[in-house]
Backbone as a ProteinNet text record, in pm:
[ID]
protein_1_A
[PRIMARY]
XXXXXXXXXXXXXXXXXXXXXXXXXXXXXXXXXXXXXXXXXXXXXXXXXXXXXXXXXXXXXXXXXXXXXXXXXXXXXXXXXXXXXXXXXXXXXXXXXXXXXXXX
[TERTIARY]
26706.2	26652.5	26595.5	26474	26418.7	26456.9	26487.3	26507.7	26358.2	26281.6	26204.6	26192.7	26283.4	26281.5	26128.2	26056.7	25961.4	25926	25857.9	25845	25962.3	26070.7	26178.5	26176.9	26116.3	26059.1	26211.7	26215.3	26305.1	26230.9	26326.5	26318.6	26414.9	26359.8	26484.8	26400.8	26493.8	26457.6	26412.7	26287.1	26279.2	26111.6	26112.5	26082.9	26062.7	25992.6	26030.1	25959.3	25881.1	25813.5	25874	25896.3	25967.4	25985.8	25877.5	25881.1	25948	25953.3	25958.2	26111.1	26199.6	26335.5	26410	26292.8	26336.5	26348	26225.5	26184.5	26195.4	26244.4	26254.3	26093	26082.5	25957.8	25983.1	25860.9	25896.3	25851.6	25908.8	25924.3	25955.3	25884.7	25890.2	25917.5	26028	26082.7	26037.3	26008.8	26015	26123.6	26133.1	26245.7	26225.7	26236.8	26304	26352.8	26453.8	26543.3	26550.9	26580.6	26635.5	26822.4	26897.8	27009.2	27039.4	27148.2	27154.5	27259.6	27189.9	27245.5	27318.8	27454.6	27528.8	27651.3	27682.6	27772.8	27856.1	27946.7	28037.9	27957.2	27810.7	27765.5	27608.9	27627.7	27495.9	27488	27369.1	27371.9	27280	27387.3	27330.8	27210.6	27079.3	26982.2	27002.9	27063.9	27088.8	27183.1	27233.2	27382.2	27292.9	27188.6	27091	27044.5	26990.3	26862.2	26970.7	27044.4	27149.3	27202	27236.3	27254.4	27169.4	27058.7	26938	26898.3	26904.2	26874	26966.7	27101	27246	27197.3	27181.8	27170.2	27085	26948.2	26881.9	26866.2	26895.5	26931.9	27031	27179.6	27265.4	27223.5	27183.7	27106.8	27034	26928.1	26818.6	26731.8	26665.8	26632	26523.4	26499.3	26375.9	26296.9	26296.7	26151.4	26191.8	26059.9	26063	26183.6	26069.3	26172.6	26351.3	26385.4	26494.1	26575.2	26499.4	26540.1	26542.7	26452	26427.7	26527.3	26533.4	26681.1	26806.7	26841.3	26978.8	26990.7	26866.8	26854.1	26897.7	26831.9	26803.5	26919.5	26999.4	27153.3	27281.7	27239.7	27344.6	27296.8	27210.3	27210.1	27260.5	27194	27223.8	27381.3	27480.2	27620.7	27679.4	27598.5	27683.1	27738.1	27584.4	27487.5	27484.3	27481.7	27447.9	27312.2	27262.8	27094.3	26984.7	26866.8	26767.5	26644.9	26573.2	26452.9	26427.3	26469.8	26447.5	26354.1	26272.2	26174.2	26187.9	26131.1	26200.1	26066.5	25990.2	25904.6	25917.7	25910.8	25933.2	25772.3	25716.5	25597.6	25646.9	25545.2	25547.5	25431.8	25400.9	25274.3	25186.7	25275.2	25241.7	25232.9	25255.6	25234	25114.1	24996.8	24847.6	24790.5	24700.1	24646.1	24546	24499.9	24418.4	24443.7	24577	24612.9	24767.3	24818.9	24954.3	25041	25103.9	25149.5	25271.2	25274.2	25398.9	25443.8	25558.4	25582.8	25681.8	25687.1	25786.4	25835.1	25954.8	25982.9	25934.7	25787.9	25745.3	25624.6
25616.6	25482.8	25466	25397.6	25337.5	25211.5	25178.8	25013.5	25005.9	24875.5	24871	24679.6	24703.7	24582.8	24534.3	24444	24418.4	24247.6	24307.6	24193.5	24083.4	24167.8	24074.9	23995.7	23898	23862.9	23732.6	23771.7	23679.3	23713.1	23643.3	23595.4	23667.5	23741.3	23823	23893.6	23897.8	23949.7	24105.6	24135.2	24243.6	24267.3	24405.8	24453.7	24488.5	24536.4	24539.4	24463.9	24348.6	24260.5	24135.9	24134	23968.3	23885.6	23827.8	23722.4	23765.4	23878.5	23932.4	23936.3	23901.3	23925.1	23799	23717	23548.3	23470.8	23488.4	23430.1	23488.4	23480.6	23498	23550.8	23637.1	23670.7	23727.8	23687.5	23696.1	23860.4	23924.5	24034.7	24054.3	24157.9	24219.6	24318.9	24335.8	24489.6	24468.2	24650	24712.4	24817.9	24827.2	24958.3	24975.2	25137.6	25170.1	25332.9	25319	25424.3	25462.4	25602.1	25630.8	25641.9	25628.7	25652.3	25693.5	25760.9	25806.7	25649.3	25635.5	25495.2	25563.2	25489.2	25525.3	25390.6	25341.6	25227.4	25212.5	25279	25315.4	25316.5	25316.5	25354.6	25242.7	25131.2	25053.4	25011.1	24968.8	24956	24786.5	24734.6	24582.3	24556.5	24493.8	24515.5	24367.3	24279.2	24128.9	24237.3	24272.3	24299.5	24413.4	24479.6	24561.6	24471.2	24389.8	24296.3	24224.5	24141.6	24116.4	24194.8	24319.9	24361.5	24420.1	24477.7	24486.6	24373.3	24234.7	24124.6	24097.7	24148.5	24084.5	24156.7	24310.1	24408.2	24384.6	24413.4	24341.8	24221.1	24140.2	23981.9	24024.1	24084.3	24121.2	24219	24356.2	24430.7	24432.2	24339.2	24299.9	24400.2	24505.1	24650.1	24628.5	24719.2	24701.3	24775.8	24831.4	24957.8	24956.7	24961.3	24885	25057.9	25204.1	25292.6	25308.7	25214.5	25259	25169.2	25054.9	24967.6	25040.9	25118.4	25240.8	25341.9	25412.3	25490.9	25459.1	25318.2	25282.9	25190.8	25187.6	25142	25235.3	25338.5	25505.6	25549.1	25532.1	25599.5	25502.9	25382	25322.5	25319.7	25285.8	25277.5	25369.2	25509.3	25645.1	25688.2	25651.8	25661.8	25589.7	25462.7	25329.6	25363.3	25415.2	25401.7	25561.8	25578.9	25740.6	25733.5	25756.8	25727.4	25844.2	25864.5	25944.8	25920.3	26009.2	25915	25793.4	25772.5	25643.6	25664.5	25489.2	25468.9	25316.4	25301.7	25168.8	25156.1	25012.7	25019	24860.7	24821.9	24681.2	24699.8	24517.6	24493.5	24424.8	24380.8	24276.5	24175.1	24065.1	24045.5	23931.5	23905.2	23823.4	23845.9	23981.5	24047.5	24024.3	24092.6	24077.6	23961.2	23925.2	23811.9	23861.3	23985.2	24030.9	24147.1	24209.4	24243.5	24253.1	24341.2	24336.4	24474.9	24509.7	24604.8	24671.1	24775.5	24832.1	24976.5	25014.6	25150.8	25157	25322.7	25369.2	25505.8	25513.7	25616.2	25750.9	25722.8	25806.1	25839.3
16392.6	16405.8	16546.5	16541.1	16686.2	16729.2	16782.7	16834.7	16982.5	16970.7	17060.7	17106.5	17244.3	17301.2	17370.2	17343.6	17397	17480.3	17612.6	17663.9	17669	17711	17752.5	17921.7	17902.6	18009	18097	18224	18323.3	18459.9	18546.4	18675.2	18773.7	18851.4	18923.8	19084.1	19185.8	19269.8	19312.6	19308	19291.7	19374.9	19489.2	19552.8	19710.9	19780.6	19942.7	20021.1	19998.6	20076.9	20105.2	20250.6	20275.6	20169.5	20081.2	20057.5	19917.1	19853.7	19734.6	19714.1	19876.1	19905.7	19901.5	19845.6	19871.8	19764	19721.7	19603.9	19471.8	19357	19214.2	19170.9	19062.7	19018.1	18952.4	18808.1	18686.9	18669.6	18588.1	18556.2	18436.6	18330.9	18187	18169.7	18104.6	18046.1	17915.7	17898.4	17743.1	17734.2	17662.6	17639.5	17489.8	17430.5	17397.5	17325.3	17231.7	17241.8	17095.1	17039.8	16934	16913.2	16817.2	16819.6	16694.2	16675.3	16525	16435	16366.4	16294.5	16183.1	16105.6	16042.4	16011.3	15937.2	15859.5	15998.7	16063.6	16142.1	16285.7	16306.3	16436.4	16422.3	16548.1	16523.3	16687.8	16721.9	16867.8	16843.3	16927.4	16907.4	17035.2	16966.9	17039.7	17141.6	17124.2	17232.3	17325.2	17303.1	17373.7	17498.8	17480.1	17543.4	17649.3	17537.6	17656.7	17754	17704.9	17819.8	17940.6	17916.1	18005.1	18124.7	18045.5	18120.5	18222.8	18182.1	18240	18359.4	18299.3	18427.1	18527.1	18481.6	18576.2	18695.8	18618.6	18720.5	18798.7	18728.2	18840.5	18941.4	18909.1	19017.3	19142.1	19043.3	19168	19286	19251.1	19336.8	19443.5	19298.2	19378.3	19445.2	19482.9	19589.4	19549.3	19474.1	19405	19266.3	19195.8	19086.3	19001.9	19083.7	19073.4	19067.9	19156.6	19162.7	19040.8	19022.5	18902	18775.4	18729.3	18636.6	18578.5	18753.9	18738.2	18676.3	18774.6	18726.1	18590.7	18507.4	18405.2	18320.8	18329.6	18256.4	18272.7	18370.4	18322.6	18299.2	18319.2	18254.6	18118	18035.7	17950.2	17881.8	17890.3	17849.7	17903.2	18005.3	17953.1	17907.7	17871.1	17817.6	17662.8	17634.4	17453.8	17412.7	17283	17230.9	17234	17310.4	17287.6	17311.8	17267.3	17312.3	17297.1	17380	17414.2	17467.6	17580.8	17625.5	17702.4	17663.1	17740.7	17813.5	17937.3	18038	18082.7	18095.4	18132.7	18225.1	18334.9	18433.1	18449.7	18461.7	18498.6	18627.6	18714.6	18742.1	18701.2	18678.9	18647.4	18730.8	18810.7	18935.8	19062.8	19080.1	19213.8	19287.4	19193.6	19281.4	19205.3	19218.7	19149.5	19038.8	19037.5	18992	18846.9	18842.6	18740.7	18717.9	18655.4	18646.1	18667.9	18767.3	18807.1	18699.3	18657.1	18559.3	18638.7	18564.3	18602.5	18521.5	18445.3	18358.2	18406.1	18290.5	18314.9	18251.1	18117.6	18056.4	18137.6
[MASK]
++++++++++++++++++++++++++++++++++++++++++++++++++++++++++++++++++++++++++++++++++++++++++++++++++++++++

């Protein structure tokens, strides 16, 4: 089974510019992952986005990279998972388009 979180969009502190260290900015994750599904084995997709969301609000990384990483392995020792894909925008950074970065 695939599960694909999209455009889970919040508010969180995130990158290395003064003001970026101050102020909240909205930010979009995608993710996602295969897992082997089975009566006995299901991966709840809220229970994902939540944590993804705590995470990052608590963290407050400074490269959208390093947000990536510690996405990519908590998830993957949390969850039986494979293939994961993590993708953070920002979309208010420049005025002119919308900055992303993944891990594919």
């Amino acid at each position: 089974m695939k599960i694909e979180i999209s455009n889970l969009t919040f508010k969180c502190i995130i990158g290395i510019l003064a003001f970026e260290r101050i102020k909240k900015q909205k930010v979009i994750v995608n993710i996602s992952f295969e897992y082997n599904f089975s009566k006995d084995i299901f991966i709840d997709y809220s229970e994902i986005s939540n944590l993804v969301k705590s995470t990052m609000k608590k963290e407050k990384f400074l490269l959208l990279e390093d947000a990536i990483l510690h996405l990519e392995n908590l998830l993957t020792n949390s969850y039986k998972i494979s293939n994961l894909y993590i993708k953070i925008s920002k979309p208010n950074i420049l005025t002119n388009c919308i900055v992303s970065l993944s891990n594919k």
